[in-house]
PyMOL commands that place a pseudoatom at each C-alpha (Angstrom):
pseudoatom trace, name=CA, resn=UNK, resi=1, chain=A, elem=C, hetatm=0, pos=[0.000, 0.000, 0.000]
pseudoatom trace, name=CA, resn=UNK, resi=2, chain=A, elem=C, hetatm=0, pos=[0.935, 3.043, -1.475]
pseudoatom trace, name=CA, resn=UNK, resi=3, chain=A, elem=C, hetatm=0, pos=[2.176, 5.343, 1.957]
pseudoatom trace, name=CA, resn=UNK, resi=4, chain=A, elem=C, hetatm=0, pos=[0.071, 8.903, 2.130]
pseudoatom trace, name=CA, resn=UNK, resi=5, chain=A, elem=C, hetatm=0, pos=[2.139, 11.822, 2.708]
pseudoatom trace, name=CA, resn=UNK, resi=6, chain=A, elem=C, hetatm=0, pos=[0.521, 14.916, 4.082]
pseudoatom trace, name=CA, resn=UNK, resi=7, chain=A, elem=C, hetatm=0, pos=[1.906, 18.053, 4.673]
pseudoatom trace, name=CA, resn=UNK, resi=8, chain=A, elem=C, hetatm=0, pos=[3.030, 19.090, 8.437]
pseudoatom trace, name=CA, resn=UNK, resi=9, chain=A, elem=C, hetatm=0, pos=[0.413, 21.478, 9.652]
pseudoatom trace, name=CA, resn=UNK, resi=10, chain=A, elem=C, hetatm=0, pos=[-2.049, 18.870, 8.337]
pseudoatom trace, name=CA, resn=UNK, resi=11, chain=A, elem=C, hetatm=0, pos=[-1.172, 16.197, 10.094]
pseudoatom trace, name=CA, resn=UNK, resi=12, chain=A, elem=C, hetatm=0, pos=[0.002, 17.648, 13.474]
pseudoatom trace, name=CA, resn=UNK, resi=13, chain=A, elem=C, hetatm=0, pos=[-3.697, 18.872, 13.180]
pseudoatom trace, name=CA, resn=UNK, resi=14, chain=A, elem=C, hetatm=0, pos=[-4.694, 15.177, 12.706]
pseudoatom trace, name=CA, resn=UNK, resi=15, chain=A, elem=C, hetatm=0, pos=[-2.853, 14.403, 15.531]
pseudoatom trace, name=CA, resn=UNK, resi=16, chain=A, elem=C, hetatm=0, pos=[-4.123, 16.986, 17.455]
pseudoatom trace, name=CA, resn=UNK, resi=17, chain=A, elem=C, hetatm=0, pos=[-7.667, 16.206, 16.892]
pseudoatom trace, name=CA, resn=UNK, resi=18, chain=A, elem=C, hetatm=0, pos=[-7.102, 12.747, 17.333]
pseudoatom trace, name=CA, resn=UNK, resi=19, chain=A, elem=C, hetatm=0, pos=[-6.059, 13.678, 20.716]
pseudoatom trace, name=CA, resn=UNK, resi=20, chain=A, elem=C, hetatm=0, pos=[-8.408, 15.928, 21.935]
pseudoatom trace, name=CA, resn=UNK, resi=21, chain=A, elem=C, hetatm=0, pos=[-11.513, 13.325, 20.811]
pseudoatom trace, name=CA, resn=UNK, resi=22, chain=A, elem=C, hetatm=0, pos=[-9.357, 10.706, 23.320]
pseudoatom trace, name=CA, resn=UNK, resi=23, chain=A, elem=C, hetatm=0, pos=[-9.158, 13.180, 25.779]
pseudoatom trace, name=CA, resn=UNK, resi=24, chain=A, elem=C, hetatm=0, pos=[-12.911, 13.760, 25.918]
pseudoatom trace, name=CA, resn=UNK, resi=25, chain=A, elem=C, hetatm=0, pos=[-14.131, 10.295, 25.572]
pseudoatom trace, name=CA, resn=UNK, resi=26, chain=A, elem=C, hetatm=0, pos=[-11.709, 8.680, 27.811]
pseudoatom trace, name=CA, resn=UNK, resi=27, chain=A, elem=C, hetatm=0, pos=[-9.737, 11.536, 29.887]
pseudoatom trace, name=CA, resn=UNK, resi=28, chain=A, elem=C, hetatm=0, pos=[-6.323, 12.731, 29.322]
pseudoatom trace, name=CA, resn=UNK, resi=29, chain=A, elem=C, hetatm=0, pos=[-5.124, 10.612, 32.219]
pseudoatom trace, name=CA, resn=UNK, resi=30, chain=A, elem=C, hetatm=0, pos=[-6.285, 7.689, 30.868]
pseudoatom trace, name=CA, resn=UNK, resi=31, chain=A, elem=C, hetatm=0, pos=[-5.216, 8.100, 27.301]
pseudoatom trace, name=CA, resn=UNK, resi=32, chain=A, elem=C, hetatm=0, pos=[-1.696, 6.974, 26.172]
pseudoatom trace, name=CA, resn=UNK, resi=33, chain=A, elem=C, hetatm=0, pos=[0.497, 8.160, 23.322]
pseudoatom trace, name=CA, resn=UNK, resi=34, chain=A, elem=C, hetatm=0, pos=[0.162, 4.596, 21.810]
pseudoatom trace, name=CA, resn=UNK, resi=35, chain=A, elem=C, hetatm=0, pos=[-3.424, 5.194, 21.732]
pseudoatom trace, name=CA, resn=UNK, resi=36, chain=A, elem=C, hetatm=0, pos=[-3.161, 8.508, 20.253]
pseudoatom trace, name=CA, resn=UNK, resi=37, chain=A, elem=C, hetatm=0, pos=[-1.067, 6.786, 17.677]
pseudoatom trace, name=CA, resn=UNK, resi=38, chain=A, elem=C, hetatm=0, pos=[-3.326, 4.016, 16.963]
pseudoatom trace, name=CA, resn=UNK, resi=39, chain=A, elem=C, hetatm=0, pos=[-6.177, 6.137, 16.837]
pseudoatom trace, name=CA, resn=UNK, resi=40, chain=A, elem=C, hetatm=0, pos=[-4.884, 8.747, 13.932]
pseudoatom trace, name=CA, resn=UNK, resi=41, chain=A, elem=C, hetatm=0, pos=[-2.876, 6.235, 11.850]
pseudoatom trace, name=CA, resn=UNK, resi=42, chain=A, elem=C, hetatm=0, pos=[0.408, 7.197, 11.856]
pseudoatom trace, name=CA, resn=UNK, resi=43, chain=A, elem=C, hetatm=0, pos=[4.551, 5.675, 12.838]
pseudoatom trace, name=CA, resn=UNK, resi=44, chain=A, elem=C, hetatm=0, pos=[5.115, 6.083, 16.800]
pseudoatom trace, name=CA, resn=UNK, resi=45, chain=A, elem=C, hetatm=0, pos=[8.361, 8.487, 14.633]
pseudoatom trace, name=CA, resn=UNK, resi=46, chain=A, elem=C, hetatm=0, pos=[5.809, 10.623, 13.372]
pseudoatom trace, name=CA, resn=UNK, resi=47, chain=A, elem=C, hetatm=0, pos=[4.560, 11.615, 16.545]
pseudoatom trace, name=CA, resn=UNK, resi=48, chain=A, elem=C, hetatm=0, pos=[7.273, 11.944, 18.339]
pseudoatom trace, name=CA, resn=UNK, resi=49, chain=A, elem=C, hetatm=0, pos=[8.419, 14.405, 15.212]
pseudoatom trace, name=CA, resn=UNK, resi=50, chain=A, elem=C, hetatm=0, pos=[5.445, 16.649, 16.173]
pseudoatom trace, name=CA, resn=UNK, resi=51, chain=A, elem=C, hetatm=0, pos=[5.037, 16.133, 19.812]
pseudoatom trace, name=CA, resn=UNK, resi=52, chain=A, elem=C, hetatm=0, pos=[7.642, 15.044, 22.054]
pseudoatom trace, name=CA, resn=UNK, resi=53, chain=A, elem=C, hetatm=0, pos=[5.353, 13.267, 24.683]
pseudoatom trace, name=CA, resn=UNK, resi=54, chain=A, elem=C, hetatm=0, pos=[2.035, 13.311, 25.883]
pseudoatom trace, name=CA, resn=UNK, resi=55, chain=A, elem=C, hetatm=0, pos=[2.391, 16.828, 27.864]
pseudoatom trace, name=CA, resn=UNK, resi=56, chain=A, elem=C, hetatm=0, pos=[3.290, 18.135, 24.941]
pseudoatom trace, name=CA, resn=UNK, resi=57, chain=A, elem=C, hetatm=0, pos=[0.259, 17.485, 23.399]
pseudoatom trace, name=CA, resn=UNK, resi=58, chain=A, elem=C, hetatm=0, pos=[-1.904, 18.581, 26.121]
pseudoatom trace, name=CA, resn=UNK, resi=59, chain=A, elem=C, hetatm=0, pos=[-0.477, 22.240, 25.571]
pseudoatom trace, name=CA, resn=UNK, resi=60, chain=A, elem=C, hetatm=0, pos=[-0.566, 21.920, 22.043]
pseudoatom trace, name=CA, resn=UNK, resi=61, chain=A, elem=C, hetatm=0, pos=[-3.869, 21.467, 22.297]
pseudoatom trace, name=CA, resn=UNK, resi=62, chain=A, elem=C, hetatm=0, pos=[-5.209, 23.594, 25.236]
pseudoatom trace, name=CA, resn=UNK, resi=63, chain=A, elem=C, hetatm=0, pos=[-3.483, 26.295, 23.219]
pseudoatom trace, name=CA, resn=UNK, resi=64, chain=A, elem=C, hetatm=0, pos=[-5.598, 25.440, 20.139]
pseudoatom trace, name=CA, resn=UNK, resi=65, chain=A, elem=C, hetatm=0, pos=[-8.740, 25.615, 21.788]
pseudoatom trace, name=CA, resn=UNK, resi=66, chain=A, elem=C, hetatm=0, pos=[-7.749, 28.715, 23.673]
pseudoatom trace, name=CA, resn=UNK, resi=67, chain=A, elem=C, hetatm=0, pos=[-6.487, 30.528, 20.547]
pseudoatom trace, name=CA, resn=UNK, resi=68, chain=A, elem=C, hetatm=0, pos=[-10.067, 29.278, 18.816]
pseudoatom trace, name=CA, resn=UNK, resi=69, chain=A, elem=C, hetatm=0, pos=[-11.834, 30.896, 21.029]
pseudoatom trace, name=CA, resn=UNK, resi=70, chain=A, elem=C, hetatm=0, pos=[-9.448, 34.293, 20.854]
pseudoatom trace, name=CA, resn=UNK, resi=71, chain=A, elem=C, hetatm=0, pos=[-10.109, 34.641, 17.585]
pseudoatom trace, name=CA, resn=UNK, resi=72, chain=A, elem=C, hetatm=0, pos=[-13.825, 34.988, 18.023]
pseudoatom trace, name=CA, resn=UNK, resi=73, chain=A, elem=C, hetatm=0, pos=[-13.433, 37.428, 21.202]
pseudoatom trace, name=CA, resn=UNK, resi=74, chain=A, elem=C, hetatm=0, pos=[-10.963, 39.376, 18.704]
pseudoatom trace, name=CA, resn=UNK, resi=75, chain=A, elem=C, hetatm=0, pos=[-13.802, 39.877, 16.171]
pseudoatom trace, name=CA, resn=UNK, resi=76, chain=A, elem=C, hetatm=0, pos=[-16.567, 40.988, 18.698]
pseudoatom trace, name=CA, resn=UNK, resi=77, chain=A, elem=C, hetatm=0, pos=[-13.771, 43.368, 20.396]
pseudoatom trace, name=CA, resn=UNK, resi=78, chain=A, elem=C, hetatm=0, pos=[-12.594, 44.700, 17.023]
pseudoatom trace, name=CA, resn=UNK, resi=79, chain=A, elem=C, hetatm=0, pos=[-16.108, 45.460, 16.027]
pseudoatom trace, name=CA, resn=UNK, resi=80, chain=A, elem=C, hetatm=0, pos=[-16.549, 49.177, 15.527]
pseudoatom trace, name=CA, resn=UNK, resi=81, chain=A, elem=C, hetatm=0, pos=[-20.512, 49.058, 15.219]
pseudoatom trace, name=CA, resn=UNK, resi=82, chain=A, elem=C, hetatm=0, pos=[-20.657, 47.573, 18.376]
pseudoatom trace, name=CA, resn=UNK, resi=83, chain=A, elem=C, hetatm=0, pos=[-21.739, 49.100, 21.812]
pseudoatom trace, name=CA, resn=UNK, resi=84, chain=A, elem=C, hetatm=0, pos=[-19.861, 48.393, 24.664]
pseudoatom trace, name=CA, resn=UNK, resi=85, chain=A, elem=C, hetatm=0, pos=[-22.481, 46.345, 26.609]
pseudoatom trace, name=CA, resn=UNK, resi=86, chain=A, elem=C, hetatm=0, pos=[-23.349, 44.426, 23.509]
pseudoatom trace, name=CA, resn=UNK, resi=87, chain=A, elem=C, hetatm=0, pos=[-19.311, 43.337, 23.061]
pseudoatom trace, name=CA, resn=UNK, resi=88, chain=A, elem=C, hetatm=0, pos=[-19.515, 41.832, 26.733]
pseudoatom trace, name=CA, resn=UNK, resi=89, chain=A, elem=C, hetatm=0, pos=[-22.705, 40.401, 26.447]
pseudoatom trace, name=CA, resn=UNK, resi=90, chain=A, elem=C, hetatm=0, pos=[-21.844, 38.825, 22.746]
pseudoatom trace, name=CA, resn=UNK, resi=91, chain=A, elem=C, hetatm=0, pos=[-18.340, 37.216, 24.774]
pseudoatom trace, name=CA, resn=UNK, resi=92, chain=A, elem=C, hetatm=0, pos=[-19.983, 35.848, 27.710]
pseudoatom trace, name=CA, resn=UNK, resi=93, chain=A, elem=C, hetatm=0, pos=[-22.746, 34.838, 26.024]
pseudoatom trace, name=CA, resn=UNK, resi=94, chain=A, elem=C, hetatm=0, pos=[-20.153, 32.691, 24.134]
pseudoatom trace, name=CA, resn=UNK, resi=95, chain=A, elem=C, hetatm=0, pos=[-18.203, 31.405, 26.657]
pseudoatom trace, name=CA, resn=UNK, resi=96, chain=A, elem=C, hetatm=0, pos=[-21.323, 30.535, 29.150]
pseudoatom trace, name=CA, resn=UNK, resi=97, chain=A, elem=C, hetatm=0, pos=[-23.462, 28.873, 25.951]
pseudoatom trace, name=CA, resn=UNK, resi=98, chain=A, elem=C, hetatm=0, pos=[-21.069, 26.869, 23.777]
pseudoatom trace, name=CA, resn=UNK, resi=99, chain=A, elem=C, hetatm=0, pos=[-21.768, 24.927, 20.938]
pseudoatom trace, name=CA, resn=UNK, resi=100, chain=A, elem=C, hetatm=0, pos=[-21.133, 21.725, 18.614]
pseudoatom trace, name=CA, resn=UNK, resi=101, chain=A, elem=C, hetatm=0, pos=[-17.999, 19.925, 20.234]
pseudoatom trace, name=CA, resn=UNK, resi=102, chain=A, elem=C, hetatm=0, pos=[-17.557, 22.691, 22.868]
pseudoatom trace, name=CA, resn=UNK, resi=103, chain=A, elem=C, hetatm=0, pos=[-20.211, 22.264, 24.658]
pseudoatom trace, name=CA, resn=UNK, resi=104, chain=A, elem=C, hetatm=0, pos=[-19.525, 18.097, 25.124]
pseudoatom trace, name=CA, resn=UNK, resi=105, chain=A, elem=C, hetatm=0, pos=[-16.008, 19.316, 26.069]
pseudoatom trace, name=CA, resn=UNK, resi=106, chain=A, elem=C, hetatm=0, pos=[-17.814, 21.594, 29.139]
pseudoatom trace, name=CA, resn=UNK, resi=107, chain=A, elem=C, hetatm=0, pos=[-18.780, 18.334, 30.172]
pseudoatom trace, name=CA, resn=UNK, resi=108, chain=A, elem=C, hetatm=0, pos=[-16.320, 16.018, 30.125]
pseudoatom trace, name=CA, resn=UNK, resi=109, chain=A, elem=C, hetatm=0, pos=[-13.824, 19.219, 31.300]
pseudoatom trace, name=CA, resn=UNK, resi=110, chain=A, elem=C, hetatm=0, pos=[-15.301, 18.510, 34.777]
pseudoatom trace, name=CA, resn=UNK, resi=111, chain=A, elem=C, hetatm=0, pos=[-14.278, 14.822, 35.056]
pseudoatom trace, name=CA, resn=UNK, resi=112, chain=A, elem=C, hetatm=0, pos=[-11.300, 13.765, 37.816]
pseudoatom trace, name=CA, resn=UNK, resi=113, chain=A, elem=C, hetatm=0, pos=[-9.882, 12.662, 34.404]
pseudoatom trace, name=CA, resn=UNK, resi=114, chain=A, elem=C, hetatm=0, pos=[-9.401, 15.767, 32.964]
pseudoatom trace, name=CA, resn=UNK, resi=115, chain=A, elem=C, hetatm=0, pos=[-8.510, 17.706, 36.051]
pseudoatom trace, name=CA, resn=UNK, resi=116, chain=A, elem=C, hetatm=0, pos=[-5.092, 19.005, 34.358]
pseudoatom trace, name=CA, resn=UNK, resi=117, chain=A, elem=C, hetatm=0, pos=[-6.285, 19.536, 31.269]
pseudoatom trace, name=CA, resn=UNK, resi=118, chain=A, elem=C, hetatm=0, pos=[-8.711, 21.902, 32.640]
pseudoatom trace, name=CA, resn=UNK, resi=119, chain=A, elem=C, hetatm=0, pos=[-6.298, 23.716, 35.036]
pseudoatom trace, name=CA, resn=UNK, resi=120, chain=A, elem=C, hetatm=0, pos=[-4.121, 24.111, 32.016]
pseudoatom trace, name=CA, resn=UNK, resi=121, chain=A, elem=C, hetatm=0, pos=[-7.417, 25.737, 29.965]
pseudoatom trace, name=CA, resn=UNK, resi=122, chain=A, elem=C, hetatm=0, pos=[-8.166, 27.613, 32.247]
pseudoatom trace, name=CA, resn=UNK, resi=123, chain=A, elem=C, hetatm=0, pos=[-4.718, 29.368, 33.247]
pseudoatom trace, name=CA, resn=UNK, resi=124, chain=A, elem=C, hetatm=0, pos=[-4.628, 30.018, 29.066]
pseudoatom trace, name=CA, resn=UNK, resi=125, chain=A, elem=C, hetatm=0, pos=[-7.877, 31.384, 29.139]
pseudoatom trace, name=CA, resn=UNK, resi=126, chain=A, elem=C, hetatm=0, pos=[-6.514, 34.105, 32.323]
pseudoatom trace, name=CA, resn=UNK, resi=127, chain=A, elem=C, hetatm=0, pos=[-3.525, 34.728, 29.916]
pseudoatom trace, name=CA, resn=UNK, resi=128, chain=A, elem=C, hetatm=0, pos=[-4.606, 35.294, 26.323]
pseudoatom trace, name=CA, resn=UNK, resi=129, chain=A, elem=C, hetatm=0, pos=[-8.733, 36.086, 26.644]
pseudoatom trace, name=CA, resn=UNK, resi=130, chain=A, elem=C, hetatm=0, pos=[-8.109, 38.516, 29.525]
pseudoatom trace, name=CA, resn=UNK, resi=131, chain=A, elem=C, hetatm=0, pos=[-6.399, 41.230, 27.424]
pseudoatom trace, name=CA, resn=UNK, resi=132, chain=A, elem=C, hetatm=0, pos=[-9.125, 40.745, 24.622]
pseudoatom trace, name=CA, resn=UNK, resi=133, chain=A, elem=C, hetatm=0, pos=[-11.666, 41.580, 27.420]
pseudoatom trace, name=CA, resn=UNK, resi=134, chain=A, elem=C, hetatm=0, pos=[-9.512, 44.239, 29.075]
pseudoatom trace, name=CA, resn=UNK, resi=135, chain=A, elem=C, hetatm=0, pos=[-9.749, 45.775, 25.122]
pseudoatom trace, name=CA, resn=UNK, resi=136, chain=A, elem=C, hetatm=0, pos=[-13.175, 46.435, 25.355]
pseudoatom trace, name=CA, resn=UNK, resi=137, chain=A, elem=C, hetatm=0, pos=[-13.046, 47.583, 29.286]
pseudoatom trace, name=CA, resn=UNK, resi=138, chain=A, elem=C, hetatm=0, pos=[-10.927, 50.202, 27.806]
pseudoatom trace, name=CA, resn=UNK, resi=139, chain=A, elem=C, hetatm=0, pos=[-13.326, 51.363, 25.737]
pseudoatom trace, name=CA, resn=UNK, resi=140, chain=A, elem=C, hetatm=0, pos=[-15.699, 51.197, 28.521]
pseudoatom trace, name=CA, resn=UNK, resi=141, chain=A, elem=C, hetatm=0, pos=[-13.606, 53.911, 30.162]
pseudoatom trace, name=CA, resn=UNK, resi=142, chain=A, elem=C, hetatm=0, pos=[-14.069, 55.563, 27.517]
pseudoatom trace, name=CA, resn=UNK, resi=143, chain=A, elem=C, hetatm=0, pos=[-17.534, 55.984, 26.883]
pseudoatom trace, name=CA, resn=UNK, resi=144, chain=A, elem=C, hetatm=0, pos=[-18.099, 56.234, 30.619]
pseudoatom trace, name=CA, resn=UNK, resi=145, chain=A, elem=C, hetatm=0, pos=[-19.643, 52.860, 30.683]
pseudoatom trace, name=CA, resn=UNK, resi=146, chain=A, elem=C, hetatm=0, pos=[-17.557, 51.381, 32.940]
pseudoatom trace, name=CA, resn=UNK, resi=147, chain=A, elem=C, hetatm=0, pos=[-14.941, 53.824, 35.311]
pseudoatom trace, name=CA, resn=UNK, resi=148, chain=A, elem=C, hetatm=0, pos=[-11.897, 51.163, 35.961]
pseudoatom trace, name=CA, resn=UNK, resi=149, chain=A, elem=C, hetatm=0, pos=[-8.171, 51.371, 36.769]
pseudoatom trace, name=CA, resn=UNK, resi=150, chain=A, elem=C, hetatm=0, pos=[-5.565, 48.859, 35.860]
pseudoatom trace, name=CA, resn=UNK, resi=151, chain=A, elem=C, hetatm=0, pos=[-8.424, 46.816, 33.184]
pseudoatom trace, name=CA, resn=UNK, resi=152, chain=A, elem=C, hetatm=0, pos=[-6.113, 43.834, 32.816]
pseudoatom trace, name=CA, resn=UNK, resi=153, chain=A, elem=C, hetatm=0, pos=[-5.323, 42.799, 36.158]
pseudoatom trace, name=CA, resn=UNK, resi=154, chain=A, elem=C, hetatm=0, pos=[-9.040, 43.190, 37.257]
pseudoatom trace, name=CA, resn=UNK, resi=155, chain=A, elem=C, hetatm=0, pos=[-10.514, 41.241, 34.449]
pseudoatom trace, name=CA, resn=UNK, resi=156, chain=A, elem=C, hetatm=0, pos=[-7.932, 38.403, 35.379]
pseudoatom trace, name=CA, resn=UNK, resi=157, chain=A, elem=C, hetatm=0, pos=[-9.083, 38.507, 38.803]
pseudoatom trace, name=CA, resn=UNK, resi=158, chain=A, elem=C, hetatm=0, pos=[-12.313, 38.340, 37.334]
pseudoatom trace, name=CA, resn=UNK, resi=159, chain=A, elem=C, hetatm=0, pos=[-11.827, 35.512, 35.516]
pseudoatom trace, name=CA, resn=UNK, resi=160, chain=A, elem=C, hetatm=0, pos=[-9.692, 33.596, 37.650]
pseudoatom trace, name=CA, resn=UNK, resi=161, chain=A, elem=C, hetatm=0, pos=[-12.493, 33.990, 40.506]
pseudoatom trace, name=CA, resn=UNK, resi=162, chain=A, elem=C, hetatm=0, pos=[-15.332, 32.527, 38.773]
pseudoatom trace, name=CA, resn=UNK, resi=163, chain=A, elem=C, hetatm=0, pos=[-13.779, 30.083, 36.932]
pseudoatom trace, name=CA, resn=UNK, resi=164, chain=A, elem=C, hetatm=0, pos=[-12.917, 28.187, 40.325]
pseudoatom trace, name=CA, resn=UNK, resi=165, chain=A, elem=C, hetatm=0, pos=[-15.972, 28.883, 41.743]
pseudoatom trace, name=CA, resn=UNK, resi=166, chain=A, elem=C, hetatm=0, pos=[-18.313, 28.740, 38.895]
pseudoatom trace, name=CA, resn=UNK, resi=167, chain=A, elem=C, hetatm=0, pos=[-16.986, 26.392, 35.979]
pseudoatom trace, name=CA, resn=UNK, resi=168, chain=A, elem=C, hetatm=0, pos=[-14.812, 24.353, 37.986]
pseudoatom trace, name=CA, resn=UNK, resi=169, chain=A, elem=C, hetatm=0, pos=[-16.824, 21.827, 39.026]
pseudoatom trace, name=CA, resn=UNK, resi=170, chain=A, elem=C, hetatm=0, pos=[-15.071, 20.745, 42.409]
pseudoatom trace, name=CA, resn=UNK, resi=171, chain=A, elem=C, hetatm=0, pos=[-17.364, 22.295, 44.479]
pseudoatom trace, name=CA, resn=UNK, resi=172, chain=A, elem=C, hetatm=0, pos=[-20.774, 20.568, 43.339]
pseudoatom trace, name=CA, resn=UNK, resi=173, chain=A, elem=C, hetatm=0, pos=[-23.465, 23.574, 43.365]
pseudoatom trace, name=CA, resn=UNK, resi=174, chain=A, elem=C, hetatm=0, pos=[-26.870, 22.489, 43.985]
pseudoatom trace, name=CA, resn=UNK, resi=175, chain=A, elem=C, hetatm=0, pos=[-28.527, 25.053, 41.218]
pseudoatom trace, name=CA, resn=UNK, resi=176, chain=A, elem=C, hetatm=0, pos=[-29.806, 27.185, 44.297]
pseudoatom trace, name=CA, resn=UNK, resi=177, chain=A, elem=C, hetatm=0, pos=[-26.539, 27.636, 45.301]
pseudoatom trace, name=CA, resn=UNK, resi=178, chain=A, elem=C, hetatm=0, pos=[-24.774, 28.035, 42.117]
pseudoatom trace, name=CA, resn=UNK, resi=179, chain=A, elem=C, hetatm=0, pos=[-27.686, 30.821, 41.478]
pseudoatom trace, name=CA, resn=UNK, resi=180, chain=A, elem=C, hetatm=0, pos=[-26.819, 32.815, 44.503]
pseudoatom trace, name=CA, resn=UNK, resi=181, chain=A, elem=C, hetatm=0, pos=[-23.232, 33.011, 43.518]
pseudoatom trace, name=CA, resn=UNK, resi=182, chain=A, elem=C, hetatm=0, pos=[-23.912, 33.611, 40.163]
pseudoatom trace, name=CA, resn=UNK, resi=183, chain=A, elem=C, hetatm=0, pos=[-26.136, 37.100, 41.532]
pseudoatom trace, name=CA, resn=UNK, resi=184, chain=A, elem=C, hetatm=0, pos=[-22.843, 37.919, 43.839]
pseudoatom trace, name=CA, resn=UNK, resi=185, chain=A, elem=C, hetatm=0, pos=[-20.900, 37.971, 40.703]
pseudoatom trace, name=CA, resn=UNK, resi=186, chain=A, elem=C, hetatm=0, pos=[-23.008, 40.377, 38.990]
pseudoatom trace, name=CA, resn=UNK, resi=187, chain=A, elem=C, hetatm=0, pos=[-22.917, 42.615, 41.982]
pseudoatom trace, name=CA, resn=UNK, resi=188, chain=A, elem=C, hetatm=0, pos=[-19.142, 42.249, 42.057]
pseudoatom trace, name=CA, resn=UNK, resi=189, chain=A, elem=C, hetatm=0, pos=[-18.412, 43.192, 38.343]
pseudoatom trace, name=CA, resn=UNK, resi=190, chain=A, elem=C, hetatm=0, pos=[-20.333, 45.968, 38.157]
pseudoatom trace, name=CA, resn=UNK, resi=191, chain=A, elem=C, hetatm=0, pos=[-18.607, 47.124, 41.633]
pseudoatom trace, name=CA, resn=UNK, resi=192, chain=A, elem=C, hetatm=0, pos=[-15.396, 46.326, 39.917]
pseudoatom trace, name=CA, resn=UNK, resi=193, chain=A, elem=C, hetatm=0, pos=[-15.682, 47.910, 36.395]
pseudoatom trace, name=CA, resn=UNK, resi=194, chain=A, elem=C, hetatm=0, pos=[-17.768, 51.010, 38.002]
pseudoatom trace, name=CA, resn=UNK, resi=195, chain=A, elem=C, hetatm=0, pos=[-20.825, 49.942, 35.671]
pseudoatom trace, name=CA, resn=UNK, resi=196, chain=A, elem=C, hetatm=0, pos=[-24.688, 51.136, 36.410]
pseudoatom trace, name=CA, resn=UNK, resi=197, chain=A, elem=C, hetatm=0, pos=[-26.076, 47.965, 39.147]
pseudoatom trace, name=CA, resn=UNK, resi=198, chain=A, elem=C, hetatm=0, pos=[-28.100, 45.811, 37.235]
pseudoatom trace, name=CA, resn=UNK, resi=199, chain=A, elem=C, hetatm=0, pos=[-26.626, 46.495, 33.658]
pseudoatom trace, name=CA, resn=UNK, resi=200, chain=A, elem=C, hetatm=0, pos=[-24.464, 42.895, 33.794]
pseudoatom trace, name=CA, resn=UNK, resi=201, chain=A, elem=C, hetatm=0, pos=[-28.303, 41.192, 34.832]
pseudoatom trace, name=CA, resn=UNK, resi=202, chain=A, elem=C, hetatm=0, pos=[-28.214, 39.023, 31.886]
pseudoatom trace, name=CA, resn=UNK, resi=203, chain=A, elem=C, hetatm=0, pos=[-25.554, 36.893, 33.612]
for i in range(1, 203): cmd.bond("trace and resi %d" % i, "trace and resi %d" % (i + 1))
show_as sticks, trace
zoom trace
């Protein structure tokens, strides 16, 4: 049988998919290189061309889906037609409603199995989505919207905060409780960007 050759970006994203799909069926504890090899076809060489070992891939990939998800924050921050308010609802709208293969990943995110693999996500998400956001705080300021200092450092608290209390699924809300903090965050980002109380509601 005639051997297929693709070209590199194609197949590391081969392998990369192939990776991520293990990762949410099985876990990324659970899943070996071997199996990431079996699964997308390829010489044990050829991965370890792309990806020297299985930590490797994990950041590959967290980066992917970070950098995914980037993009589309870029476009709603870049957006000239766009109000303020509309910008952070469109982004948190995203992030809290995903869709197609995001929203299985939501799930399987909060598995014991794929306890690094969200850590890793969600430092990323602190590190490369928190200056998109901080963009559009900015403008905030500028349109009186919002009346912040130091925009970067607060969204990152901001982030960091509800992401291990709200999305990190250690804690086991009942939906009461998960309700209540979820109206104490409201009240605490409009304290911290200086915005009109009630105008984040929608959360």
């Amino acid at each position: 049988m005639k051997r297929i050759v693709k070209d590199p970006t194609t197949r590391r994203a081969e392998i990369l998919e192939a990776a991520g799909e293990l990762f949410r069926n099985q876990g990324y504890v659970h899943t070996t290189v071997d199996a990431i090899i079996q699964k997308v076809g390829v010489a044990k060489g050829t991965f370890y061309y792309y990806f020297k070992s299985k930590e490797e891939i994990l950041e590959a990939f967290v980066q992917s889906m970070v950098d995914t998800l980037c993009e589309e924050y870029k476009k709603i921050a870049d957006d000239s037609t766009l109000p303020v308010m509309e910008k952070v609802r469109q982004m948190l709208r995203s992030q809290s409603h995903p869709i197609d293969k995001r929203a299985e990943w939501m799930e399987s995110l909060h598995r014991p199995e794929n306890r690094e693999l969200h850590e890793r996500l969600n430092i990323a998400i602190v590190l490369k989505i928190a200056p998109v956001l901080a963009q559009v705080i900015e403008q905030g300021n500028k349109e009186a919207v919002f009346h912040v200092e130091n925009a970067l450092e607060t969204v990152q608290f901001l982030l960091a905060g509800s992401q291990f209390l709200l999305e990190s699924g250690i804690f086991h809300w009942e939906q009461e409780e998960q309700t209540k903090r979820l109206q104490a965050m409201q009240v605490i980002i409009e304290r911290s960007l200086g915005a009109e109380p009630g105008s984040f509601s929608f959360l």
